[in-house]
C-alpha positions as CSV (number, residue, x, y, z in Angstrom):
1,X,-19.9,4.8,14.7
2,X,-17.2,6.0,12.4
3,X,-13.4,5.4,13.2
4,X,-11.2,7.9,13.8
5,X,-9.3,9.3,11.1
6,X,-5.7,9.0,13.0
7,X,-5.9,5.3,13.8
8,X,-7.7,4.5,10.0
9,X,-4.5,6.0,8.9
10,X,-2.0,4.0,11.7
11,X,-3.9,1.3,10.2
12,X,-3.0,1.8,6.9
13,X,0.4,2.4,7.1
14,X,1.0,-0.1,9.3
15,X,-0.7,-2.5,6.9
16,X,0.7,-1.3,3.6
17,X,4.2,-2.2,5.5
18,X,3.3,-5.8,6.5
19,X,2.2,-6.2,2.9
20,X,5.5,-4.8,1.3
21,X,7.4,-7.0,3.8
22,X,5.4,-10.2,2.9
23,X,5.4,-9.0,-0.7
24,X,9.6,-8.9,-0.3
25,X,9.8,-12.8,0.8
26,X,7.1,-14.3,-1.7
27,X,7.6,-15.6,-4.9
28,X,5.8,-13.6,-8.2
29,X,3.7,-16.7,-8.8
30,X,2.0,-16.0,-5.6
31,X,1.8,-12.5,-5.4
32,X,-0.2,-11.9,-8.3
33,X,-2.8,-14.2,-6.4
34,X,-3.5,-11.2,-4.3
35,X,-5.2,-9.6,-6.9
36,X,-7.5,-11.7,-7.4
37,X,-7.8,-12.0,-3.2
38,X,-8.8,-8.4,-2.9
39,X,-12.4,-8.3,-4.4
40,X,-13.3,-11.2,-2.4
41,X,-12.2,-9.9,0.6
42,X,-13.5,-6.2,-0.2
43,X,-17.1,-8.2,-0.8
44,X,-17.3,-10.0,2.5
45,X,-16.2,-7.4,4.4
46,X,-19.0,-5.2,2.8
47,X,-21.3,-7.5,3.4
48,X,-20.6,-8.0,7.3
49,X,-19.6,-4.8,8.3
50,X,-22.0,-2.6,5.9
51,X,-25.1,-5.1,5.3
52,X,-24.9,-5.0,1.9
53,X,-27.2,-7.4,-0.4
54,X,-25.2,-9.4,-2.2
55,X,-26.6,-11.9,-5.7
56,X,-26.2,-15.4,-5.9
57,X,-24.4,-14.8,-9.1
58,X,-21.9,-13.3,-6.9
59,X,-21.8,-15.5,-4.4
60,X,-21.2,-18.4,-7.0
61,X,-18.3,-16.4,-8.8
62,X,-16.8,-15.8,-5.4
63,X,-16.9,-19.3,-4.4
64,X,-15.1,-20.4,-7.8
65,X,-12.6,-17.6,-7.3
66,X,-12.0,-19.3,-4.0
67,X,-11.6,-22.8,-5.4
68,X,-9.4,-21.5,-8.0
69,X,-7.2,-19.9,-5.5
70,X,-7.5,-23.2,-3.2
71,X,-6.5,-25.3,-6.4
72,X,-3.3,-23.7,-6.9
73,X,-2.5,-23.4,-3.4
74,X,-3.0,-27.4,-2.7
75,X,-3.5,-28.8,-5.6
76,X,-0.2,-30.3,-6.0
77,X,-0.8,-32.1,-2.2
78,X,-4.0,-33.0,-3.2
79,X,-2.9,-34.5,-6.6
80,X,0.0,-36.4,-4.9
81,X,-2.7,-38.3,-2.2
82,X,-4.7,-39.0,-5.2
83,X,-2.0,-40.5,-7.0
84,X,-1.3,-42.9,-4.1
85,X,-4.4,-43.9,-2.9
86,X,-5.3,-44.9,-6.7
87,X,-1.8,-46.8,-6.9
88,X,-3.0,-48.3,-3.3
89,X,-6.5,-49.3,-4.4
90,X,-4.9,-50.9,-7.5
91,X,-2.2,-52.8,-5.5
92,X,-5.3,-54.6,-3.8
Protein backbone atom coordinates (compact mmCIF):
# COMPACT_ATOMS: atom_id res chain seq x y z
CA UNK A 1 0.00 0.00 0.00
CA UNK A 2 1.80 3.15 -0.82
CA UNK A 3 0.66 6.69 0.54
CA UNK A 4 -0.42 9.23 -1.43
CA UNK A 5 1.86 11.65 -2.56
CA UNK A 6 -0.36 14.83 -1.50
CA UNK A 7 -0.77 13.86 2.20
CA UNK A 8 3.29 12.48 2.28
CA UNK A 9 3.86 16.02 1.36
CA UNK A 10 1.06 17.77 4.07
CA UNK A 11 2.97 15.59 6.23
CA UNK A 12 6.06 16.96 5.63
CA UNK A 13 5.44 20.38 5.71
CA UNK A 14 3.43 20.19 8.46
CA UNK A 15 6.31 18.43 10.27
CA UNK A 16 9.23 20.43 9.10
CA UNK A 17 7.09 23.37 10.84
CA UNK A 18 6.59 21.79 14.25
CA UNK A 19 10.24 21.06 14.17
CA UNK A 20 11.32 24.73 13.35
CA UNK A 21 8.88 25.87 16.09
CA UNK A 22 10.34 23.44 18.67
CA UNK A 23 13.79 24.16 17.28
CA UNK A 24 12.89 28.18 17.96
CA UNK A 25 12.20 27.48 21.98
CA UNK A 26 15.13 24.95 22.69
CA UNK A 27 18.32 25.55 23.82
CA UNK A 28 21.61 24.66 21.19
CA UNK A 29 22.70 22.08 23.77
CA UNK A 30 19.70 20.12 23.00
CA UNK A 31 19.16 20.59 19.63
CA UNK A 32 22.16 19.07 18.44
CA UNK A 33 20.87 15.90 20.27
CA UNK A 34 18.51 15.52 17.38
CA UNK A 35 21.18 14.53 15.28
CA UNK A 36 22.14 11.88 16.86
CA UNK A 37 18.01 10.98 17.41
CA UNK A 38 17.46 10.64 13.74
CA UNK A 39 19.40 7.41 12.79
CA UNK A 40 17.80 5.74 15.56
CA UNK A 41 14.52 6.63 14.78
CA UNK A 42 15.10 6.15 10.87
CA UNK A 43 16.28 2.40 12.06
CA UNK A 44 13.28 1.44 14.00
CA UNK A 45 10.95 2.74 11.86
CA UNK A 46 12.66 0.60 8.97
CA UNK A 47 12.55 -2.16 10.88
CA UNK A 48 8.71 -2.06 11.78
CA UNK A 49 7.29 -0.57 8.98
CA UNK A 50 9.67 -2.22 6.15
CA UNK A 51 10.91 -5.67 7.93
CA UNK A 52 14.22 -4.93 7.58
CA UNK A 53 16.91 -7.35 9.27
CA UNK A 54 18.70 -5.61 11.55
CA UNK A 55 22.61 -6.97 13.36
CA UNK A 56 23.07 -7.19 16.88
CA UNK A 57 25.96 -4.92 16.46
CA UNK A 58 23.34 -2.44 15.64
CA UNK A 59 21.17 -3.06 17.98
CA UNK A 60 23.90 -2.71 20.70
CA UNK A 61 25.19 0.71 19.18
CA UNK A 62 21.57 1.86 19.19
CA UNK A 63 20.99 0.94 22.66
CA UNK A 64 24.24 2.92 23.78
CA UNK A 65 23.20 5.83 21.56
CA UNK A 66 20.06 5.73 23.67
CA UNK A 67 21.75 5.62 27.03
CA UNK A 68 23.89 8.30 26.00
CA UNK A 69 21.03 10.47 25.05
CA UNK A 70 19.17 9.22 28.40
CA UNK A 71 22.41 10.25 30.35
CA UNK A 72 22.39 13.71 29.41
CA UNK A 73 18.83 14.07 29.59
CA UNK A 74 18.51 12.82 33.42
CA UNK A 75 21.58 12.41 34.47
CA UNK A 76 21.82 15.37 36.54
CA UNK A 77 18.30 13.96 38.50
CA UNK A 78 19.72 10.89 38.65
CA UNK A 79 23.07 12.11 40.09
CA UNK A 80 21.30 14.29 42.62
CA UNK A 81 19.08 11.05 44.14
CA UNK A 82 22.35 9.28 44.19
CA UNK A 83 24.03 11.89 46.11
CA UNK A 84 21.33 11.73 48.75
CA UNK A 85 20.58 8.40 49.23
CA UNK A 86 24.53 7.82 49.76
CA UNK A 87 24.49 10.88 52.30
CA UNK A 88 21.28 9.00 53.82
CA UNK A 89 22.84 5.51 54.04
CA UNK A 90 25.85 7.23 55.67
CA UNK A 91 23.81 9.23 58.23
CA UNK A 92 22.61 5.64 59.52
Amino acid sequence: MQIPAAFAAVVIIWSSTQLAIQLKNMAASRATLLTLITPVLALLLGHALNNERVGIEVWFGTGMILAGLMSHEWGDILLKRFAQRSKTSDED
